[in-house]
Backbone as CSV, one residue per row, in Angstrom:
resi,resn,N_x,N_y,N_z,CA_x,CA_y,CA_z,C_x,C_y,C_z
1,UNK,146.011,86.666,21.517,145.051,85.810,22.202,145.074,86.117,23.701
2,UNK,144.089,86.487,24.090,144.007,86.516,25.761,143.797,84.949,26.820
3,UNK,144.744,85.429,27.674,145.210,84.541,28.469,143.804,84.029,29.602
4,UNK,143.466,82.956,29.394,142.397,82.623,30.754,142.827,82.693,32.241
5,UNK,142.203,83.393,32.955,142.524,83.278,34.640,141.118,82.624,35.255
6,UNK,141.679,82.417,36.693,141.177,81.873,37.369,141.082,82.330,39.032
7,UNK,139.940,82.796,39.527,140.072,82.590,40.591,139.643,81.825,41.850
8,UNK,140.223,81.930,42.983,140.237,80.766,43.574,140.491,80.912,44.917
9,UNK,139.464,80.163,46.036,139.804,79.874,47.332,140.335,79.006,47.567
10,UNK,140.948,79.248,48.772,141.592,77.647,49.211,141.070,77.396,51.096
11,UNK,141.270,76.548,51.667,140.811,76.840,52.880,141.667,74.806,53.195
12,UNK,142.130,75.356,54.973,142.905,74.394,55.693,142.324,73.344,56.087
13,UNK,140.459,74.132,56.507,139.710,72.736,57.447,138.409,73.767,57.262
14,UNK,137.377,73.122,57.363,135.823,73.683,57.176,135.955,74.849,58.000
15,UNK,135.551,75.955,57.697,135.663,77.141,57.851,136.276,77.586,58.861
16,UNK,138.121,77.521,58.457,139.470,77.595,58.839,139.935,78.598,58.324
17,UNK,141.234,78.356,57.982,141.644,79.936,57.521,141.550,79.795,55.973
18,UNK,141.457,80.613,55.447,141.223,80.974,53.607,142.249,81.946,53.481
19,UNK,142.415,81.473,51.560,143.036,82.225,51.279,142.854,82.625,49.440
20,UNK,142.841,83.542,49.048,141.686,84.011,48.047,143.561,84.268,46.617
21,UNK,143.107,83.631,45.661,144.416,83.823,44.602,143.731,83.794,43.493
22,UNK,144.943,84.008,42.518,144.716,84.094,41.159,145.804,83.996,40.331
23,UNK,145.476,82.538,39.105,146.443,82.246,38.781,145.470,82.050,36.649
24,UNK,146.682,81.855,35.884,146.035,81.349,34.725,146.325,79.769,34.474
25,UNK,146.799,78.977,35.592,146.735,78.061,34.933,146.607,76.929,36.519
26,UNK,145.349,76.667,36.969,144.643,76.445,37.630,145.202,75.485,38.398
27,UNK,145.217,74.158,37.344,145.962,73.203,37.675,147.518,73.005,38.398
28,UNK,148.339,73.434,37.549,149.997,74.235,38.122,149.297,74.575,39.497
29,UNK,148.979,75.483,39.257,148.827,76.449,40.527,148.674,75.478,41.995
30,UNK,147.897,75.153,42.280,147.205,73.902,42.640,148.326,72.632,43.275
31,UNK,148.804,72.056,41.963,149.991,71.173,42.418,150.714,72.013,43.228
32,UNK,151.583,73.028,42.747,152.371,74.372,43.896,151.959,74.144,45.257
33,UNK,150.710,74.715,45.757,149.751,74.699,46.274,150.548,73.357,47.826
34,UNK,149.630,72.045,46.943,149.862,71.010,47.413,151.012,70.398,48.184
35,UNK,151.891,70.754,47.353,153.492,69.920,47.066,154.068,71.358,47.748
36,UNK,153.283,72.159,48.858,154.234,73.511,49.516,155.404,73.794,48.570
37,UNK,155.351,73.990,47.497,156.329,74.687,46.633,156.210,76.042,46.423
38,UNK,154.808,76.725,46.826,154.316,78.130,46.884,155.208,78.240,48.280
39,UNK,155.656,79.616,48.893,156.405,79.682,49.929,155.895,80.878,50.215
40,UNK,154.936,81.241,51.708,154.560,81.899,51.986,153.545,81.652,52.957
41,UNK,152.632,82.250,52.800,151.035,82.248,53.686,150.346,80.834,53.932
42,UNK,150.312,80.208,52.433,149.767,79.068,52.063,150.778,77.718,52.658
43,UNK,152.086,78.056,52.617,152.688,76.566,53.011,153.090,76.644,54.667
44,UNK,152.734,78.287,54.932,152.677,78.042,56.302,151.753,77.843,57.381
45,UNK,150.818,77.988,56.624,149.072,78.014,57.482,148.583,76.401,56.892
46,UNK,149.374,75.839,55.945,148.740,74.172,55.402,147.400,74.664,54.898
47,UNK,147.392,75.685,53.931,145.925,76.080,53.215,146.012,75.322,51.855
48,UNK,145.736,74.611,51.525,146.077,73.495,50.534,144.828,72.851,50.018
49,UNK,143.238,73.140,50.197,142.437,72.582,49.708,141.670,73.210,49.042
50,UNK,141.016,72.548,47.524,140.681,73.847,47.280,138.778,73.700,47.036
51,UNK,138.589,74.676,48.016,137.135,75.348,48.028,136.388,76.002,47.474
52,UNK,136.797,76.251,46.640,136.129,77.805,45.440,137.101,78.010,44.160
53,UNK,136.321,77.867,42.785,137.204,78.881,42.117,135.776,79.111,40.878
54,UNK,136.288,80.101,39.813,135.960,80.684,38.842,136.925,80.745,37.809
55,UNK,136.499,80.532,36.634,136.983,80.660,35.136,136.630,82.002,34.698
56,UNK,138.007,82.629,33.911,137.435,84.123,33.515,137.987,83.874,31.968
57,UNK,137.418,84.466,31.346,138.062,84.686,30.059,139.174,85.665,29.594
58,UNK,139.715,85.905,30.668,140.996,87.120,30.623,141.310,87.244,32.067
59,UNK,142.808,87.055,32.034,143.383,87.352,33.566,143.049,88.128,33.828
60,UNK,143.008,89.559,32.690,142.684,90.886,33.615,141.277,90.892,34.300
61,UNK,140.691,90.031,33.927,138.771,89.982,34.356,139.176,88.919,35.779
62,UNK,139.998,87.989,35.627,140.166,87.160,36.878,140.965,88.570,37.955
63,UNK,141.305,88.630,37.459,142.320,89.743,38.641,141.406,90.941,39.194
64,UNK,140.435,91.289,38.458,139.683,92.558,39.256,138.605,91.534,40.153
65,UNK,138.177,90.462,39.254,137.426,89.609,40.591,138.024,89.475,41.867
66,UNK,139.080,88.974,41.877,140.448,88.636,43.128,140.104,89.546,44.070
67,UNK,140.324,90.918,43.513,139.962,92.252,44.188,138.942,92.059,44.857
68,UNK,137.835,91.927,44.254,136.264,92.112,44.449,136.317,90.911,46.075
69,UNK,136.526,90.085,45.099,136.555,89.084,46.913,137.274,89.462,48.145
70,UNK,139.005,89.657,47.503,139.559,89.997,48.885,139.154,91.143,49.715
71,UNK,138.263,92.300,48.867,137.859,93.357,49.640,136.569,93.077,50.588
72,UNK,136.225,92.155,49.988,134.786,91.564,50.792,134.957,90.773,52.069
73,UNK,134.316,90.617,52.775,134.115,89.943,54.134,134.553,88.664,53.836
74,UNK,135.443,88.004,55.277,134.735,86.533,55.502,134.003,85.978,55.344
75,UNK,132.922,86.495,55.619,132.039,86.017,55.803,130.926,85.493,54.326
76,UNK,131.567,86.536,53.409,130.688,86.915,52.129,131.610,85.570,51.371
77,UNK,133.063,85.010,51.722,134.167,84.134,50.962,133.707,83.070,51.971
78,UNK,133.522,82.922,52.576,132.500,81.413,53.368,131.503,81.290,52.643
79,UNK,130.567,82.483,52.225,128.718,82.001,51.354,129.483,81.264,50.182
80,UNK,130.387,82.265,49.464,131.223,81.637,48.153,131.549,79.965,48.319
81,UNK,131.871,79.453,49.117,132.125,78.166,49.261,131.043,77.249,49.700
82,UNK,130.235,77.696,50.921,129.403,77.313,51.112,127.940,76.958,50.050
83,UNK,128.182,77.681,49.350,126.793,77.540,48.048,127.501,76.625,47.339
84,UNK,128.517,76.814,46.574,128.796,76.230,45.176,129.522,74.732,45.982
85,UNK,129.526,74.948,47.355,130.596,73.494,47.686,130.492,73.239,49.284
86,UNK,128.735,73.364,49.381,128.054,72.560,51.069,128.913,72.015,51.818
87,UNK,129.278,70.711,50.641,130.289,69.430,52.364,131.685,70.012,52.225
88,UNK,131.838,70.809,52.066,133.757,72.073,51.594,134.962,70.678,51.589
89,UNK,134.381,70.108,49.739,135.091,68.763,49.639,136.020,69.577,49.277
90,UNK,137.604,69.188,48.899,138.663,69.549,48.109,138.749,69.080,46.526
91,UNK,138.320,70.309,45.948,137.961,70.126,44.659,139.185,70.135,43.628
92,UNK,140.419,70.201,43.895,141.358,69.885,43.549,141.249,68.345,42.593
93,UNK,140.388,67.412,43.164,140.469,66.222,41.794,139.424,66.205,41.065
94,UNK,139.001,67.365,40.802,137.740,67.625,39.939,138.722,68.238,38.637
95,UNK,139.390,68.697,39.166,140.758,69.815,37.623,140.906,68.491,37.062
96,UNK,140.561,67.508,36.969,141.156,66.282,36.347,139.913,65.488,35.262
């Protein structure tokens, strides 16, 4: 059975710093996220909200997306949020 991924922006404050991941289990990920239990980029920049994501039907299909974004502009991962999520609420209690 193939594993579902997900990918996903996160961003600190309306078009602040971002940060573009990929995980299969959205939710987890997320709490991590929140609760600075991720240790790195994210618990040191307070990037903790989340702005963007996508459902793939296979990590490996979430993971070449990941690619596809992080190679792309700022500017192109701002439209990404900006379309699917105008007032850049923290969609984190929508996983619920």
């Amino acid at each position: 059975m193939k594993k579902q991924g997900y990918v996903y922006i996160l961003f600190n404050k309306r078009k602040g710093t971002l940060y573009t991941g990929v995980t299969s289990n959205l939710t987890k990920r997320m709490y991590e996220h929140k609760h600075k239990l991720a240790d790195g980029f994210t618990s040191t920049y307070g990037v903790d909200k989340l702005g963007y994501y996508e459902a793939h039907s296979s990590i490996t299909s979430a993971i070449e997306r990941e690619k596809q974004i992080k190679s792309g502009s700022r500017r192109k991962k701002l439209d990404l949020i900006e379309i699917e999520n105008p007032e850049w609420l923290d969609l984190y209690d929508s996983l619920f």
